[in-house]
Structures are given as structure tokens and as C-alpha cells.
N, C-alpha and C positions, 0 to 999 in steps of 0.2 A: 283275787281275780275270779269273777267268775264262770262258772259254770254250764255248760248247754248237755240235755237231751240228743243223741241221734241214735239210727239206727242203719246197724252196717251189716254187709254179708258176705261174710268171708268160706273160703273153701273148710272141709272138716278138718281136713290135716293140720292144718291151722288153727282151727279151735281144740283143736285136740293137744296141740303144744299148749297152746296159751292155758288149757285145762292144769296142763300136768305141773306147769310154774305154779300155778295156787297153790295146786295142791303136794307141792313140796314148799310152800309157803316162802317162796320167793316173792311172789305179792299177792297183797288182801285180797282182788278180787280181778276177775277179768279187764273192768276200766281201767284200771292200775295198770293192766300189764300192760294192754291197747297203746296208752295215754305217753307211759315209757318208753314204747317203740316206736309213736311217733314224736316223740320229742325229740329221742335220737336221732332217727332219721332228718327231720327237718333238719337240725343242728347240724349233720353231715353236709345237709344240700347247700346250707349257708357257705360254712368254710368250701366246699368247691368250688361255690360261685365265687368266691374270693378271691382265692388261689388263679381261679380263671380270667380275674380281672386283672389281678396281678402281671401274670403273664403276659399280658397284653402292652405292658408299659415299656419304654423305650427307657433302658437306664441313662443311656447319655443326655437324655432330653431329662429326664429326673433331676440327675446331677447337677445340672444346667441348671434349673428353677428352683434346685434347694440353694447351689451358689450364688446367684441372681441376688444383686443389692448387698453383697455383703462386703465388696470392694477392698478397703484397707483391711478389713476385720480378717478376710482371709489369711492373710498371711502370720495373721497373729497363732494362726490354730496349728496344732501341733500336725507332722506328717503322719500320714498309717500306713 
């Protein structure tokens, strides 16, 4: 994958943690550290929108469309 140039501006208190991760060599170099917090973060944003969609779903109407067409087959299936 690659790669792009930018440039961001962040508060000092912030570069000053992201400082002190290098340099207890949690990682190589500032983009590193950057790159990992927004990976995280994005990955976070995924699964809530998920979860949020999720939630949105009517399980009866679910239920409904997973049993849909499956007629005789149903009864063959075990109870739970």
C-alpha cells in the first residue's frame, strides 16, 4: 500500500506524549505512532457504526427473512 506525505498540527501536549512513546521506543518514529492511533481510532469508528446499524434491525423481521423459503426444511432443524 502505499504511501502519502501530509502535514498536521497538532497541540504540544500531544506531541510531547507522542515524543515520549519514541522515545521509550514503543515506536520508531512519530508517523508510526500518528499512523497507529489513527488506525485505531478509524477501526473503532467502523465497529460503532456497526453495532449502530445493528441495532437498528427488527429481529422478528430478521427471523422472518432468515426462515423465508425454507418450508419443509424447517422442521427438519433441530429446536434451541
Amino acid at each position: 500500500m502505499g504511501r502519502a506525505k501530509i502535514a498536521i498540527t497538532i497541540d504540544e501536549e500531544t506531541l510531547g506524549a507522542i515524543d515520549r512513546l519514541v522515545s521509550e521506543h514503543r515506536f520508531p518514529n512519530r508517523s508510526q505512532a500518528i499512523q497507529a492511533a489513527l488506525d485505531e481510532k478509524l477501526s473503532r469508528l467502523a465497529h460503532s457504526r456497526l453495532a449502530q446499524e445493528c441495532a437498528k434491525l427488527d429481529p422478528g423481521l430478521e427471523q422472518a427473512l432468515a426462515e423465508e423459503g425454507m418450508g419443509g426444511e424447517l422442521a427438519e432443524w433441530p429446536e434451541y
